[in-house]
N, C-alpha and C positions, 0 to 999 in steps of 0.2 A: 500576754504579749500585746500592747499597745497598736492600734493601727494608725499609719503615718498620716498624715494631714493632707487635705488637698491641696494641691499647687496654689500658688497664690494665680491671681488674675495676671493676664497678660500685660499688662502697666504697671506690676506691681514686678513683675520677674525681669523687663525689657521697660525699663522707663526711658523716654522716647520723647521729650520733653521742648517747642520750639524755643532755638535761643534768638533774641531779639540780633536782627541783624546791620552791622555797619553797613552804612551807605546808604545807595539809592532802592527803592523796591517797587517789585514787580505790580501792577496792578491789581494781581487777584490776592494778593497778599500784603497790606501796608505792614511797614516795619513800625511795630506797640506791641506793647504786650512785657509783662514782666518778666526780667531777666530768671533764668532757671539754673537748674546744675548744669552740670558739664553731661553733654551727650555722650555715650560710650562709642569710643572709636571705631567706627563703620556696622555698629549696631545694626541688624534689620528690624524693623519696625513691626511689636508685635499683632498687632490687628493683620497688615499683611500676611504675617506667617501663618494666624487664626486661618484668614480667611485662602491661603495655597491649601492646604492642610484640606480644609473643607469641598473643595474642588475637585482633588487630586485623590482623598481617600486616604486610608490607613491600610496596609498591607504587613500582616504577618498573623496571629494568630484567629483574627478574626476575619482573613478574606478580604475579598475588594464583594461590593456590591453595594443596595441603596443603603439610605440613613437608616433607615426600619430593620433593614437583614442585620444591619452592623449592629444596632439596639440589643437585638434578641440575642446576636453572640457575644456579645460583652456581658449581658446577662447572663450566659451559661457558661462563660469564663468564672465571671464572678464565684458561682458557686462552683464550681470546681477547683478552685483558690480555696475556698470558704470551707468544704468538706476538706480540702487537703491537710488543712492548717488547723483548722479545729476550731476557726476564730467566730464562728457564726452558728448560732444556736437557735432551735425554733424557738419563735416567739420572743426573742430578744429586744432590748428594746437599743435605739439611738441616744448616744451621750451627747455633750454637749459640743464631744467634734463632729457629729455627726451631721452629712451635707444637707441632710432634710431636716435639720435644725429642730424639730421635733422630741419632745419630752417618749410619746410613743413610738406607734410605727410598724410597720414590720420588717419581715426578711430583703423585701425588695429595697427596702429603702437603706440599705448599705453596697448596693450594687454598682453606683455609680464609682463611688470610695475605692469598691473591693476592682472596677474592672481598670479603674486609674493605675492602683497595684499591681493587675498585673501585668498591662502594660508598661510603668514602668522596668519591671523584672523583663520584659521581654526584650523592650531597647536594650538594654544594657546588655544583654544576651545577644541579641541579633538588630544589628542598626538595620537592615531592612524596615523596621517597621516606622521607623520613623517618616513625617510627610516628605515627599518630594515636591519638586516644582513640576507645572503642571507641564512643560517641558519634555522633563525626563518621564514620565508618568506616560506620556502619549509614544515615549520607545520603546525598543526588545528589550530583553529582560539580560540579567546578564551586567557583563562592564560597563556599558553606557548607564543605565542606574547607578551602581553602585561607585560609579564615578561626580554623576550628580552629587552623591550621597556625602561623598566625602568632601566636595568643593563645600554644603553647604555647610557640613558639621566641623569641619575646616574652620570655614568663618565664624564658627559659634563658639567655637574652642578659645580661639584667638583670644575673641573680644571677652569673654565670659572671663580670663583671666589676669590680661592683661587691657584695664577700663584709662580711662583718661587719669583718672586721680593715681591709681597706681605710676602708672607714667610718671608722674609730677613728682611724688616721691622719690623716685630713683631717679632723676634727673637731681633732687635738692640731694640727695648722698652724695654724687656723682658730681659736684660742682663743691661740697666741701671735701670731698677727699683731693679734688683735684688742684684746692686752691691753697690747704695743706701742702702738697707736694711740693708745690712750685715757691711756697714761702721755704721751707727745708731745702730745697735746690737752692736758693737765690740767697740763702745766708749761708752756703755751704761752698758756692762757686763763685759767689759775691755777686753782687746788683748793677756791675758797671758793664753796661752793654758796647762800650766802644771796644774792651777786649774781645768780645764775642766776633765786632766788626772787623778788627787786626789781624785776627788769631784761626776763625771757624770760619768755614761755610760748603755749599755746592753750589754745582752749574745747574739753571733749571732749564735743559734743552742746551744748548748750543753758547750761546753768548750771553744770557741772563744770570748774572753772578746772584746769588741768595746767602748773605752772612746769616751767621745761626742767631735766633732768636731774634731778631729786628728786619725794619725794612731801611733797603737804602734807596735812596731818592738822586734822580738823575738831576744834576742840574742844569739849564740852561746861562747864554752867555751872560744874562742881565742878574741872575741869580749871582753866579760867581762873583761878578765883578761888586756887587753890591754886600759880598760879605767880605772879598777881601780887599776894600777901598782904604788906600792909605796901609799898606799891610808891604812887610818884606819876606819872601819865601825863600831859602837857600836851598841849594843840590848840592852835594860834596858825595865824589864817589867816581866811578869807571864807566866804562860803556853802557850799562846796562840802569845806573842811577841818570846816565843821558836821555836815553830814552824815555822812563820816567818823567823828566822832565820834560822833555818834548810834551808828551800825552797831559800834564799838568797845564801848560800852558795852553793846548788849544782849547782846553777847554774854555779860556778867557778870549784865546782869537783862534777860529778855527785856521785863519788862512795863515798864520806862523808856520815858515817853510823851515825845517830842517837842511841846512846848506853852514857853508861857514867849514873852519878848521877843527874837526871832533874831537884834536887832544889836546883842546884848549879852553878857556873857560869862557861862557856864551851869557847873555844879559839880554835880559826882556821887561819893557816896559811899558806900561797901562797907561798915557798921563790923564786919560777923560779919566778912571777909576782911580790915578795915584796905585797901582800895583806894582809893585816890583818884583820880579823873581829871576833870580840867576842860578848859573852850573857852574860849580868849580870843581875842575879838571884832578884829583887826586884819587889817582888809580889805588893806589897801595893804603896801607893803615901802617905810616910811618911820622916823620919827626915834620915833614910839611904839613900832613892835615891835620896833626897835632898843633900846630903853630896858629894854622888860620883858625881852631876852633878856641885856642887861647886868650887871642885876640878879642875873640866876640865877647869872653869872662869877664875883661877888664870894666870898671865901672863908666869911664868914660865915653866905649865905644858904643855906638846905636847898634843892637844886636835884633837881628832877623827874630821874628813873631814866630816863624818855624823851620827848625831844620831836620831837612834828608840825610841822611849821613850811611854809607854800605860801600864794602872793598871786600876782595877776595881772589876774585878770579885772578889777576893779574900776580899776586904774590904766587900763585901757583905752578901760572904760568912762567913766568920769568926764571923760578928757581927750579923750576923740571920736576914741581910736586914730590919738593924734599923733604923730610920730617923738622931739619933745621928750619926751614922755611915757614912752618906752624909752629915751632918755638915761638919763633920772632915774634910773630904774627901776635902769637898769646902775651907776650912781653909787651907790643906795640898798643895793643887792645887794652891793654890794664893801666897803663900811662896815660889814654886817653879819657878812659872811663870817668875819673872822677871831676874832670873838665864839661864832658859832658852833665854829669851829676850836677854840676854847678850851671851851665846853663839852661839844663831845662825845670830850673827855680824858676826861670823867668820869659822862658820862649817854650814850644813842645818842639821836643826833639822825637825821633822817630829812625831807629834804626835799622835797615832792611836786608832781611835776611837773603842769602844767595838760593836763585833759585836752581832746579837742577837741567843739567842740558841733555840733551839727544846725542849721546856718545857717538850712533852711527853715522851724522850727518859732520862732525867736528873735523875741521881739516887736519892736519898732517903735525903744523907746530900747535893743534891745543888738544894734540889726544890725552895730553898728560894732566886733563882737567876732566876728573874722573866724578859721581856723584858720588863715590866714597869718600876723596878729598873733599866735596863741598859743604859731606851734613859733619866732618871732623871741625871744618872750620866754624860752623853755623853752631855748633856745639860748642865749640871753645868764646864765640862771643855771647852767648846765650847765660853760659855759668858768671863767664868775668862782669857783662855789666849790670846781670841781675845782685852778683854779691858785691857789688863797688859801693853801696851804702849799708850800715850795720844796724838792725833792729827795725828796718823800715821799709816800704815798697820802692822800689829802685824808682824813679820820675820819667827814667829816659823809658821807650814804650818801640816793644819788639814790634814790629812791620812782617809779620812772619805769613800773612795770609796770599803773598803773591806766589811763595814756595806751594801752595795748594793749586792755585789760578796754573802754575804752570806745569804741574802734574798732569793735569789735561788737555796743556794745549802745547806744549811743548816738542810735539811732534810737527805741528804747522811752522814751525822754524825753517829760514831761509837758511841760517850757518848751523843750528840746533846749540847755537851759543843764547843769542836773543832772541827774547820774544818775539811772537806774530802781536800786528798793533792791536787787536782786540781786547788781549788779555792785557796790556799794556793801561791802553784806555779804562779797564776796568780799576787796577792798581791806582792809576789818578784819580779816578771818582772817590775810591774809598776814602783817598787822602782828604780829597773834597767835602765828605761827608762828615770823617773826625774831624775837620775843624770848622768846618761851616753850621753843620745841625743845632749846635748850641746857639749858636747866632741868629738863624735867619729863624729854628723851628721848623721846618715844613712838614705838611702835614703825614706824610709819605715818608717822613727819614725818621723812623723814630730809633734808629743807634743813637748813641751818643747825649741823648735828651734828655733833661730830668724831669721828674714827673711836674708840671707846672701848676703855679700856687693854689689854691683854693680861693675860689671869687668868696666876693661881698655873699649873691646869688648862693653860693654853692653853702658855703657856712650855714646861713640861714634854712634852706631846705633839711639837711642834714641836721640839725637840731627842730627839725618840723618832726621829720619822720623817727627821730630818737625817741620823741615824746609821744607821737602816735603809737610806738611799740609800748613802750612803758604802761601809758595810757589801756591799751587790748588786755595788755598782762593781770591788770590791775583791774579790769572790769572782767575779763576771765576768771579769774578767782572768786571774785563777788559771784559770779554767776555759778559759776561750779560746785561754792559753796550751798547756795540759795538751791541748787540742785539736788545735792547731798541729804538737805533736808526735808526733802518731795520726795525722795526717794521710796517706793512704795514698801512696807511692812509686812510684816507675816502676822495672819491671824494663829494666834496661837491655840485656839479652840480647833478651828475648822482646817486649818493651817494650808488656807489658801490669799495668796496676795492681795493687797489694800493697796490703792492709790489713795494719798492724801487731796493733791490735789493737779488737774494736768497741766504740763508743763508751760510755760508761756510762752510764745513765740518769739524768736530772736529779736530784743529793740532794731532802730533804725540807728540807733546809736551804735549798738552790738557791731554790724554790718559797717556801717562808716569805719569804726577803730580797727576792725578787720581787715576793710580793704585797703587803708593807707598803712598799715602796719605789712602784709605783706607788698604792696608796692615800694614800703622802703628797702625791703630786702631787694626786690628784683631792684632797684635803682639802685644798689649797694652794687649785686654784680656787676652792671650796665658800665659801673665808673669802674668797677677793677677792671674790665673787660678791655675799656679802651682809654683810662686815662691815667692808670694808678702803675701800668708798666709792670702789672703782678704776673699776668701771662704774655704768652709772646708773641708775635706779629710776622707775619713773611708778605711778602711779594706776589703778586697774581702773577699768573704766565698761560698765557694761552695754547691748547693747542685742539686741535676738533676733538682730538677723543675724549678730551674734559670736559666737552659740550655736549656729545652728541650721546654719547654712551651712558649719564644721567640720563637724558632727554627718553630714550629709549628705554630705560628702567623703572621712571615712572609712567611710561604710556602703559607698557606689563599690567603696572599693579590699579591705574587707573581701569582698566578693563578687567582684570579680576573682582575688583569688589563695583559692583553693579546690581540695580535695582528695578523697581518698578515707579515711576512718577504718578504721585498721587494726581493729578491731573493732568491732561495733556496737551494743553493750550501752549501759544509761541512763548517764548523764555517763559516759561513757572516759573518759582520758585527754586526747583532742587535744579532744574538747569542752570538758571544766571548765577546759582555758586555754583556748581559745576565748571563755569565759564572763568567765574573770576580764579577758582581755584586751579585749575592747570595754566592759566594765564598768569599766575604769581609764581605757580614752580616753575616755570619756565624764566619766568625775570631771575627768579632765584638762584637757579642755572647761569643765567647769562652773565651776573654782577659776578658770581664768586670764581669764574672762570676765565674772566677778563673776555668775554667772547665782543667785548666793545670794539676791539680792530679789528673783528672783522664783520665787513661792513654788509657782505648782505644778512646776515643774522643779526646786527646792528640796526636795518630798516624793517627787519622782522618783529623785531622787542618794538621800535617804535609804534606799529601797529597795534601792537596788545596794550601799549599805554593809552593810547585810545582808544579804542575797544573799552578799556575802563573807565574813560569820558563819556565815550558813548550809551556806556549803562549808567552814567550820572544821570545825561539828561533826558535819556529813556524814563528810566527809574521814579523819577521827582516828578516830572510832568506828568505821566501816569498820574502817581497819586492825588496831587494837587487838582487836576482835570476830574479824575472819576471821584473825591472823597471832597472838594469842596472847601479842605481843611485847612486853611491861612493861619490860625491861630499860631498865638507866639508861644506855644507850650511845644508844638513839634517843630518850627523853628529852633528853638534852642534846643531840644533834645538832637537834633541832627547837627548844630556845632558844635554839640558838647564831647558827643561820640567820634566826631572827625579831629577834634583839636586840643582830646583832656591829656593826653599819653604825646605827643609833641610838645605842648605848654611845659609840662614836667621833663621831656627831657631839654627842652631848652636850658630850662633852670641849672638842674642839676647839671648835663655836658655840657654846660658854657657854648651853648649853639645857638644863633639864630636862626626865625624862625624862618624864614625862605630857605632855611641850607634842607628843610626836611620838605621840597619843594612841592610835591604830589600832595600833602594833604592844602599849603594855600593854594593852588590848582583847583582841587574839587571844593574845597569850600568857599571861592569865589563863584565859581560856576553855581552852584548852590544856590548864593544868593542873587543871583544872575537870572536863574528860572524863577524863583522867589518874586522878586521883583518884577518880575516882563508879567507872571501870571495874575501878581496881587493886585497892579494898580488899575484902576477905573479904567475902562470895565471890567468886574470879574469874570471872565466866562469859563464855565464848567462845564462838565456833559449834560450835566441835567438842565440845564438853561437853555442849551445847544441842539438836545433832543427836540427842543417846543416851535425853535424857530431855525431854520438852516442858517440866516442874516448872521447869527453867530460864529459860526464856520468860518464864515467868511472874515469876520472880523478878527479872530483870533490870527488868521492866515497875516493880515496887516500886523498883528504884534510880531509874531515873528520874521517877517519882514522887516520892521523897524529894527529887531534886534543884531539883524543879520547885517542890515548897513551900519549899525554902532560899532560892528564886531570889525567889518570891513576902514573904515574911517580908524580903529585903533592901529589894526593891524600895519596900515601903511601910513601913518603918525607916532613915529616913535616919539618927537618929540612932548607932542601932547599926551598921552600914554605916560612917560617920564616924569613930566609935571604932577600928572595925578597923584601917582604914585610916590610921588617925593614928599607930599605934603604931610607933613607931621599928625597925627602918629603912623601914618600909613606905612612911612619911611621907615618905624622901627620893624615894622614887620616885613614889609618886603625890599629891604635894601640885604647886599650881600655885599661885602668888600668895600662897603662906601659908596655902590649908585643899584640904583636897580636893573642894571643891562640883562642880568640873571634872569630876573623874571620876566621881564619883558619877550627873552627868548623861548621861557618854556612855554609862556603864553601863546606864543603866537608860534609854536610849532605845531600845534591840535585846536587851531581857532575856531578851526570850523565844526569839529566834529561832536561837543554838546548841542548844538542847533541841528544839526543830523539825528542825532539820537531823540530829538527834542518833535521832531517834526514826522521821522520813524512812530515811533509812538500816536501820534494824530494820527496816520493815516493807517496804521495796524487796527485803535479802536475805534474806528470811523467802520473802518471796513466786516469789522466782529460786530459791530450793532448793528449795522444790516445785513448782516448772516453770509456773506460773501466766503465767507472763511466755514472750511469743513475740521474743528477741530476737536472729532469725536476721538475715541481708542483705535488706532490700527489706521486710520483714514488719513491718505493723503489730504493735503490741504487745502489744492483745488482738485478740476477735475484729472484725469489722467494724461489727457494728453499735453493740459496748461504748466503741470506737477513734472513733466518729466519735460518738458521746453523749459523752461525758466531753471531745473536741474543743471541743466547743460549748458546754460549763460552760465549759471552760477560757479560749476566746476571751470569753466573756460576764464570767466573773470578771475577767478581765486590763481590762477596758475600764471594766468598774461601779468597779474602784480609780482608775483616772486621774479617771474622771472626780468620784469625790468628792474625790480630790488635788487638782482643779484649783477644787472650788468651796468649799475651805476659807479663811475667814475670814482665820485669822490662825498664827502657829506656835505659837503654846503651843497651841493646840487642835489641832492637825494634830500637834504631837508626844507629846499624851498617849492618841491612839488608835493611833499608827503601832505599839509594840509589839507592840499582839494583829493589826495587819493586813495587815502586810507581807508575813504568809507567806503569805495570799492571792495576791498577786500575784508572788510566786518559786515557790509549787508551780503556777501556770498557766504561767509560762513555763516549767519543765521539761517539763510534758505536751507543752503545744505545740512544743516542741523533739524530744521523746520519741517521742512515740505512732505520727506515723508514719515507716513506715522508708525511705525515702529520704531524710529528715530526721537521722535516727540516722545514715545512711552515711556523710553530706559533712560536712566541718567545713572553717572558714576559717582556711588556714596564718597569715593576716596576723594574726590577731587572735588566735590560739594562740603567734604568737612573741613579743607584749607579753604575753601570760598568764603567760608564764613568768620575765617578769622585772615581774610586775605589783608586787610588794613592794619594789623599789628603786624604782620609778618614783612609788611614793604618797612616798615617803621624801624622794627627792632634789629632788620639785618644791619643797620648802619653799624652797629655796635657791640653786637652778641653773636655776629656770624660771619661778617668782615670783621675789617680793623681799618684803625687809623680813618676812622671816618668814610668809609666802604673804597677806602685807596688799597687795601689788604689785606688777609686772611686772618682770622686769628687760631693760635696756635694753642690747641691744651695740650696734648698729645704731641710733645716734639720725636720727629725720628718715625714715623709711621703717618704718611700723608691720608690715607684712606679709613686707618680706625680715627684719626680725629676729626674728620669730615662725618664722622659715624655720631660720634658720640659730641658735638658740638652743635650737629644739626637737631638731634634729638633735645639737647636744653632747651636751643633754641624755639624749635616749635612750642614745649612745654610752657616755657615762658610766656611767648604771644597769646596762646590760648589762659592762660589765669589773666594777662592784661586786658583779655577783652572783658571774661566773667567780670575784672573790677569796674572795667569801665561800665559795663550794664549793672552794674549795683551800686554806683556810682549816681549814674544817671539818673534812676528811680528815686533817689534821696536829694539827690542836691536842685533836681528839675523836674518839682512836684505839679501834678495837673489843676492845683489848686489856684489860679490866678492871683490872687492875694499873697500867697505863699513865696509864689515865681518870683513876682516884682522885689519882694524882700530879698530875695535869693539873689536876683539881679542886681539888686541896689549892691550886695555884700561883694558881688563877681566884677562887677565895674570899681569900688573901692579898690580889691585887690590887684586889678592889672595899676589900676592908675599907682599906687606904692611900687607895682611891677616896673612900671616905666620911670617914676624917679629913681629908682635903687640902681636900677639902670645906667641912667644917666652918670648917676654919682659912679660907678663903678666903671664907664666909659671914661671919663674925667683922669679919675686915677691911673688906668693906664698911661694914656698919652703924656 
């Protein structure tokens, strides 16, 4: 019987690996260093574990006491294994698994091996014996151990089987089965989403109408009238196609009063827009509305762009809901149909189904208007004008989605004949939406829209990344091959394996074709996701428990997985991702749950997007201050990491680049510290240490910066000129001016010089020891530590709550610049000051930190929709497993964009100066092509 191998080393079983991180970095830690694999999801880190284990002791077979007692019983384990088993013989010697590596040797020297052994037989027997934390260790015996026990081996379970890579794989399953499905739906149900709009949908809440599969987009007065300028609308139908109209028209002028003769037919008209839309008065489906819709057939006559066309109640009513009276009906209906047919060759007709009434509220002459007569009728026009053409899709398009609208509101009825105006209004919008979407596009309405063309831009990427995959394929196989034949041998004498020769390390080439071959995949999904119309889109709708009830589910698990901080200095390392990381889920929360109306958790998000300013200019200035380091090699490695995954999706989603506004935000500010630091003088700590005069001077840069920042902020105009000048303008112009950025700018002006000047007087005060930032230690002394606590919880509490009793957001956004840092320097202290607080950090929330900048990015388009106006939809019909399995791509995704982007970075912005400049010379080439293709591709539209 063979005996098993020693455990591999702790790095070897728990690899643990720092990944280079986006952004700004801590002082004790500058962000370099080679990108690595993917860290195992909330991994503990095994030298920690080494060294708990060591503290804490091992308990089961061999007792608690010192290192030496435990020595001697592991030894007389050993041989007690060893006589049991039969595996150890006197005077035996060690093979070449054995730990004392030794040709000889003796009996002791399989004891380490043999007590490895049977320790592990003992874990697996009784997990008591495994280490605890030092924690549970110093409690009663009993549940509170064996509660430890299970949190940790919980965690190890976890991760031991489900790692980061695995994730990515069932995410890539889970994203082709799901895009299978929805191709088989959509040639199965057909690809026209305005039927979806007509035909499907629910209430989300109250008055939020959600058609299936798309979003619909409210439109404004200036919207309307600009899609239907120069446009005739007609209404033909009863009281209930009146109302309709009514709700049609105000949407072009709200103040259209409903007044006038109602059985008679009413005319409205636009002349600034040229709108025309009228009512005609034809209760019944008889030989009149027959006539007038004849009329419009004739070639001669100008016929309406669109008509309304619905009758029923009234034939009901009149003939006392006689079966004679749905003869007719069916008779009158089939005479008109193929008139209809004929006109909507050239105008959309639309004809609307009866909705049902509220029998108990119906007066005395319309009891005899029953919802059994209504779905006989709605049935008998449903068969007749769907079969009025033979071999083909009928043209005229059922209106049948208000019979749903009034299923649920149909109780709010004044007569329980017609609607309450809500649901009315909703009825017009949709109208609005089928014929306007295709016209105006907005970004929000995506019924009705077809997937729009492919750019100049779009072509050309899309044959970049064809041939980067092809290209992988093809250098894979070479390699595979060139693999094949290293492959090590069997000696057939000794018949022990031969390596020919060891393997070589992955070229830089290898790596390049790799990472733009799977970036074309993920920018493959990116465009199904939100521009290809593959999957489906809804509507945000707010309501607190979509906010708060996340919000609360990751504080849970952010608190279950918790660690020990390798040091304990103010923001380390595993803190400021800690920081950024629950400060993204929480943005992440806020977008996909529309929590944007309401506005004190609307000035709540604002604060965490500074807060991420504010570790910009913390972050940089640190560095730069303590490391000296100006060179253009970490300059461009920190634009390249802020702006390679935006550049690409600009290309590919036909975006510009202000729309993805937070990264030109931080990489202006970037070079904003860049600059205030680099020019003459340089001053650095080490320069700064020899003569105080320094301090001081530095104090004057940022001085200067702070009146440049003051002078923009209340100079729009000059600000605008900057910024307009070419090429500037192509990057930060939105809609044709820069008024965009100029807002986001100056709603967090102040707060990188905050962070910037934080940082000065943090390492100001750590160099001359003022600061107690040992393990366990508060940060001053006790009584300084627990006064400045109590400013700090008093400030943190005095900003919510002026957050929450702000009026309105222009008013909440013109004080948030001077006050935000109120509330990020209290949560630092209270983070800070005491030191138990300083030791622990939360793994879960430090592993999104780290990939917090793909996650702000990728939600535009892989976890909203429609451009973060909407949700996206894999999972129709179960709102919560597809917020399950949509968030999960999602993450998967951001984290392999970041791994490319750091392998990326390493190859394209090499530290070789000579190398750089070439590399630049080839990166300036390429935008400049970027910006004529551009042009030429602006051109063609307009």
């Amino acid at each position: 019987m063979s005996l098993p191998l020693l455990p591999p080393p702790a790095a070897a079983r728990d690899p643990v690996t720092p990944e280079v991180r986006l952004g700004p970095v801590t002082p004790e830690h500058p962000a370099s260093g080679h990108p690595s694999q993917a860290q195992p999801l909330l991994r503990q880190e095994a030298k920690g574990e080494e060294e708990e284990g060591e503290e804490t002791g091992v308990q089961g077979a061999w007792g608690n006491g010192t290192a030496e007692q435990r020595r001697r019983g592991w030894g007389e384990a050993a041989e007690a294994v060893a006589a049991e088993e039969g595996q150890v013989e006197a005077g035996g010697t060690a093979g070449s698994g054995s730990p004392a590596g030794g040709a000889g040797g003796g009996r002791g020297d399989w004891r380490p091996l043999l007590a490895w052994l049977l320790w592990r037989r003992q874990l697996q027997c009784c997990p008591c014996a495994a280490p605890l934390p030092r924690s549970a260790a110093r409690c009663c015996h009993g549940g509170t151990k064996m509660a430890a026990l299970a949190y940790n081996l919980g965690k190890r379970e976890i991760n031991h089987y489900f790692s980061v890579r695995s994730a990515k794989v069932l995410a890539l399953v889970a994203v082709l089965l799901l895009a299978l499905c929805h191709l088989a739906s959509r040639r199965y149900r057909g690809n026209d989403s305005c039927e979806y709009l007509l035909s499907s949908g629910r209430f989300l809440g109250e008055k939020v109408w959600q058609p299936h599969s798309c979003m619909m987009h409210k439109y404004k007065i200036s919207e309307a009238k600009n899609c239907l300028v120069d446009k005739h609308i007609a209404f033909i139908g009863d009281s209930r196609i009146r109302q309709l109209f009514y709700s049609f028209v105000k949407i072009i002028n709200p103040q259209f009063k409903e007044e006038g003769n109602k059985h008679e037919n009413i005319p409205f008209e636009d002349k600034t827009a040229s709108v025309k839309v009228d009512f005609l008065w034809h209760p019944e489906v008889n030989g009149s509305m027959k006539q007038c819709i004849k009329v419009w057939t004739e070639d001669s006559v100008a016929k309406p762009h669109v008509v309304v066309a619905g009758a029923a109640t009234w034939s009901i009513k009149i003939h006392n809901g006689s079966n004679e009276a749905l003869s007719q009906y069916k008779m009158n209906i089939t005479s008109i149909a193929p008139l209809l047919e004929k006109l909507a060759k050239t105008s959309d007709v639309y004809w609307v189904l009866q909705d049902p009434v509220y029998e108990d509220l119906l007066s005395e002459n319309r009891k005899m208007i029953t919802n059994e007569k209504i779905d006989a009728y709605n049935e008998a026009a449903i068969s007749i004008l769907n079969s009025s053409t033979r071999n083909s899709k009928s043209n005229v398009k059922m209106f049948s989605v208000s019979k749903l609208i009034a299923q649920e509101t149909i109780m709010e009825s004044l007569d329980g004949l017609h609607l309450p105006e809500s649901s009315r209004e909703t009825s017009a919008m949709i109208l609005m939406n089928v014929y306007c979407n295709r016209i105006l596009k907005p970004v929000d309405g995506s019924c009705c829209q077809p997937r729009p063309p492919l750019t100049l831009l779009q072509k050309l990427a899309a044959c970049f990344f064809t041939l980067s995959i092809i290209g992988y394929l093809i250098f894979y196989i070479i390699h595979h091959n060139a693999h094949r034949k290293n492959k090590p041998c069997t000696d057939l004498e000794s018949g022990e394996e031969k390596k020919n020769i060891i393997n070589p390390p992955v070229s830089p080439l290898g790596i390049l074709l790799q990472s733009f071959c799977k970036l074309g995949l993920i920018m493959a999904y990116f465009y199904m996701c939100d521009r290809a119309n593959l999957f489906m889109k809804e509507n945000k709708f707010y309501t607190h428990s979509t906010f708060f009830i996340p919000i609360i589910y990751i504080l849970v698990l952010g608190v279950f997985y918790n660690e020990n901080t390798k040091e304990t200095k103010v923001l380390n390392r595993e803190q400021t991702d800690e920081w950024k990381g629950w400060m993204q889920l929480v943005i992440l929360i806020y977008h996909i749950s529309g929590a944007s109306t309401f506005l004190p958790v609307y000035m709540h998000i604002r604060v965490l997007v500074a807060a991420y300013l504010f570790q910009t200019g913390y972050g940089h200035f640190s560095y730069f201050w303590i490391k000296g380091d100006f060179g253009i090699h970490r300059v461009c490695q920190v634009l390249f990491r802020l702006n390679f995954l935006v550049v690409v999706l600009c290309i590919v989603m036909d975006r510009p680049y202000q729309f993805y506004y937070f990264v030109p935000l931080v990489t202006v500010w970037f070079m904003v510290i860049y600059v205030t630091l680099a020019l003459w003088p340089q001053i650095i700590q080490k320069k700064a240490n020899g003569n105080c005069f320094w301090h001081f001077g530095l104090l004057l840069k940022l001085a200067f910066l702070l009146l440049c920042i003051c002078f923009l902020a209340y100079s729009q105009g000059a600000f605008e000129k900057i910024f307009s000048l070419w090429p500037l303008s192509k990057c930060f112009e939105l809609k044709g001016n820069v008024y965009e950025w100029w807002f986001r700018w100056r709603l967090d002006r102040y707060v990188v010089f905050h962070g910037m000047l934080f940082a000065f007087i943090y390492l100001a005060l750590q160099k001359r020891q003022v600061l107690s930032e040992g393990k366990g230690e508060p940060l001053f002394s006790n009584k300084v530590s627990n006064f400045l606590l109590f400013i700090s919880v008093v400030s943190f509490l005095t900003y919510s709550i002026w957050a929450s009793s702000c009026k309105n957001k222009a008013e909440c956004n013109e004080l948030h610049p001077s006050v935000s840092v109120v509330q990020i320097l209290a949560f630092i202290l209270i983070r800070n000051i005491p030191g138990y607080a300083r030791s622990v950090y939360s793994s879960f929330f430090a592993w999104f930190g780290k990939i917090s900048l793909e996650l702000f990015i990728c939600q535009y388009h892989i976890w909203l929709a429609a451009d973060t106006r909407g949700i996206l939809v894999l999972i129709p019909g179960n709102p919560m497993l597809n917020i399950i399995v949509s968030t999960f791509i999602f993450v998967c995704v951001a984290h392999e964009i970041s791994q490319i982007t750091n392998d990326l970075a390493q190859i394209i912005i090499p530290k070789d100066n000579s190398s750089l400049l070439k590399r630049l010379a080839c990166i300036a080439a390429f935008f400049c092509g970027l910006l004529i293709l551009s042009s030429v591709q602006d051109k063609s539209r307009h």
